[in-house]
N, C-alpha and C positions, 0 to 999 in steps of 0.2 A: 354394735349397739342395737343394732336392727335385731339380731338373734337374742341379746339377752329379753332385750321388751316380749321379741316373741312367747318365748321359752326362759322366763325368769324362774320360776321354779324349779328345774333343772337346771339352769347356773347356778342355783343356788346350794342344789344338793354334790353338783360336782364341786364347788368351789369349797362349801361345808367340808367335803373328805379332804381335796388339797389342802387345805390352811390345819386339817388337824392332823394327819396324818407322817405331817412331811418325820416328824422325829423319829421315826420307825426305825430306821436301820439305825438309828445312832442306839437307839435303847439297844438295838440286836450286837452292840458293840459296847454294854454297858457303859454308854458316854452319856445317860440321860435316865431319871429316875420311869419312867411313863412313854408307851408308845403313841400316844395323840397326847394333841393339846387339847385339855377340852373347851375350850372359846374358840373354839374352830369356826364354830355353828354360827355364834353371835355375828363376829366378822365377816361370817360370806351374807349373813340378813341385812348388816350394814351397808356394804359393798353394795349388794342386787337394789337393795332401795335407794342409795345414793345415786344408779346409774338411771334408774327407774323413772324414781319419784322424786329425787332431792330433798330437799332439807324437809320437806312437809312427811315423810316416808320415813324418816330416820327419827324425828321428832314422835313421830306418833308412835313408833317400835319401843323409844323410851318412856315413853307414856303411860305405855302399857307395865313397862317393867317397875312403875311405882305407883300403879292402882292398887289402892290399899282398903279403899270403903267399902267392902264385900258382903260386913257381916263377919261377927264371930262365928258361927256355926260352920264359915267355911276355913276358917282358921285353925279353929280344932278336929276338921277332917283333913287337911293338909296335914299337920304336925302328928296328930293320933291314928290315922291310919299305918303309915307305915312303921308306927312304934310297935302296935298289935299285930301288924303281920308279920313284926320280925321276931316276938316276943313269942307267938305263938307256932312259929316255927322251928323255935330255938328248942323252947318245951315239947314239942311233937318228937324233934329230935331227940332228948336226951330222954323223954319216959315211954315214946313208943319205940324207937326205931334202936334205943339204948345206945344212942352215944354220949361218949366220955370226953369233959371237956378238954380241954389240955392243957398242960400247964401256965402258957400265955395270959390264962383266964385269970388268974390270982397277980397278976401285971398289969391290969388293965385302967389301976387306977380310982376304981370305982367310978361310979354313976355322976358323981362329982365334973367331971373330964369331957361328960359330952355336952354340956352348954358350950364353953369355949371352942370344942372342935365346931361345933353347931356353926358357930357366928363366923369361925375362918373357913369354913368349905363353903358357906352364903357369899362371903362379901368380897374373899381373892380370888378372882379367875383365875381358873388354871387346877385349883385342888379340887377335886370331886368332879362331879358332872353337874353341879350346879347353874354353871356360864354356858350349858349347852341349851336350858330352856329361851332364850330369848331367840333361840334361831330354830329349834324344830317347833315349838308350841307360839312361839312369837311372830316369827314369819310364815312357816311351813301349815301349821295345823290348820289356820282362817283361811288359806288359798284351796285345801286340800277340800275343805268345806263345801267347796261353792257347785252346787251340781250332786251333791254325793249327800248320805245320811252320815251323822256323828260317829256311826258306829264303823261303816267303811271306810271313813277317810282316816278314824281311826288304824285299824289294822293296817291299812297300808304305808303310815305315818309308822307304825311300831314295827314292819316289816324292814322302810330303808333306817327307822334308827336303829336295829340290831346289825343290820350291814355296815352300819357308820362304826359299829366297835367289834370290826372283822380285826384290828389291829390287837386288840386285847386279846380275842379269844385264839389266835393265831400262834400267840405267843405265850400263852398259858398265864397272860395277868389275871384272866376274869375266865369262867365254866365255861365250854358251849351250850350248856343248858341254861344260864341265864338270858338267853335268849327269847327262852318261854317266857318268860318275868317281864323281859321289854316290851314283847306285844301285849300281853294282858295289861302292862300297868300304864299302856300308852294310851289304851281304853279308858282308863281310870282320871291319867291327866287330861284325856279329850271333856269327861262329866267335869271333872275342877274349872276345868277353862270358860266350858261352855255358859256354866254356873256363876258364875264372878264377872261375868261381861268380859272376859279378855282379859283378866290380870295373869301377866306373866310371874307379878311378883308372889303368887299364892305358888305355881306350878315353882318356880324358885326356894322355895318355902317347905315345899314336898319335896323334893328330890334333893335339898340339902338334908333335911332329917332323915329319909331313908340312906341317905351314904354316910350319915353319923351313926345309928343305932344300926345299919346292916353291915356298914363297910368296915368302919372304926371301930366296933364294938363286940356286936354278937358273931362276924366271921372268925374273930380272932382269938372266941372261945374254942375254935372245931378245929383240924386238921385233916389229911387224907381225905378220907371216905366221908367221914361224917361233915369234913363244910363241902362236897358234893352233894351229902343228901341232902344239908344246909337250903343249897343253892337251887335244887327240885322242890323242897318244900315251898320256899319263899313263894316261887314261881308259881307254884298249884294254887296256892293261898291266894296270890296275886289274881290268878284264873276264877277262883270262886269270889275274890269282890267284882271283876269287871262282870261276871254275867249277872252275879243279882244286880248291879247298877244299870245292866240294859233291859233286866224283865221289869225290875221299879220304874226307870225313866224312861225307857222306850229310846228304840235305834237311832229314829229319825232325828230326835234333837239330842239326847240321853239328860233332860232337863223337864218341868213340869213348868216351870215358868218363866222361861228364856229362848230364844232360839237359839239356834247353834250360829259359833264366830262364825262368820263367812267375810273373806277379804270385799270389803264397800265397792272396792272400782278395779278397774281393770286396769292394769298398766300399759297397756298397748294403748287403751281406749285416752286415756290422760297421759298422755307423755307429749311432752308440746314438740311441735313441729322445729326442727332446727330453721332458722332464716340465715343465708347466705348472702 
């Protein structure tokens, strides 16, 4: 207990990879559709603040996950941002780079199909990466804060979350070039976060819609080559929103009228004394 208090942020990033990771070999045994869980994250932000903080710790992480008063303006930058950068990717690709869609694409149901996928990759852990925000942006980003600018503790946030999905790209689920895309777009969740006071349920919000119109939809137009270059485009795209959002809002806070989340108290500082 002594060491988690000390170094909660790394039990939390170790405990993050064990609690998702463990299905690995079973997927490598086609015994399980996915190499992570992804509420891996969630569960180790539980875990660390239950040992931490207790009920006051865990209360407040869900607190966060149904702060909803934000303002529409941030509502349709969650939801319409990664509509555009996938939209706009998809068209790069098929009129500059000339890829051809694939047959898949005349399958996909129409436009129709992505509300509902929408609302089950949000609300079931486990499908998408959804259930991952409440543990990297919910627990990990505000601690990463404290000491550091928006924009570093970003990168370094979008650094260990591309090593949390070593399992994917190991195994040829997801590119190693979406990698690019995790750090850029972790930048992008750092400005959301910071913007909305700490609602997780906006960064929830984003990262369901990007895995309906990126994951569910526009990959499953491309094949081969072309959803690689798919997967470089997004990623470039993704590069050229986080730096106009840090020449607009500047490193320090990446916000004009917020500070950046920074965890309130220390857990070592507030963890009461055991009495024997």
């Amino acid at each position: 207990m002594s060491l988690i208090r000390r170094y909660p942020l790394i039990t939390f990033f170790v405990l993050a990879c064990a609690l998702s990771w463990w299905p690995w070999i079973l997927y490598s045994f086609d015994l399980v559709p996915t190499p992570i869980v992804g509420f891996g994250p969630f569960l180790a932000a539980l875990v660390v603040l239950a040992l931490t903080r207790g009920k006051t710790g865990v209360v407040g992480l869900l607190r966060r996950m149904v702060r909803w008063r934000v303002g529409l303006q941030w509502y349709a930058a969650a939801l319409g941002l990664p509509i555009g950068v996938t939209l706009t990717a998809a068209a790069i690709n098929v009129f500059v780079l000339g890829a051809q869609p694939s047959s898949s694409a005349a399958e996909l149901g129409g436009w129709s199909s992505l509300i509902p996928t929408f609302f089950i990759l949000l609300l079931i852990p486990g499908l998408g990466g959804t259930w991952e925000e409440p543990g990297f942006r919910g627990y990990a980003l505000p601690r990463l804060q404290i000491g550091r600018s928006a924009l570093y503790a970003g990168l370094i946030l979008g650094v260990l979350w591309s090593f949390w999905h070593l399992p994917f790209f190991i195994t040829g689920f997801d590119h190693w070039n979406e990698s690019v895309q995790l750090i850029a777009w972790t930048v992008v969740f750092t400005w959301l976060y910071n913007n909305t006071q700490g609602s997780v349920l906006l960064a929830m919000l984003m990262h369901a819609m990007s895995n309906t119109i990126g994951g569910s939809f526009a990959s499953q137009m491309f094949s081969g080559a072309d959803s690689v270059n798919l997967a470089w485009l997004r990623g470039a795209l993704w590069c050229v929103v986080a730096i106009v959002l840090v020449i607009v809002y500047g490193s320090q806070q990446l916000s004009h009228k917020h500070h950046k989340q920074e965890d309130p108290v220390s857990e070592v500082s507030t963890a009461s004394p055991r009495v024997v």
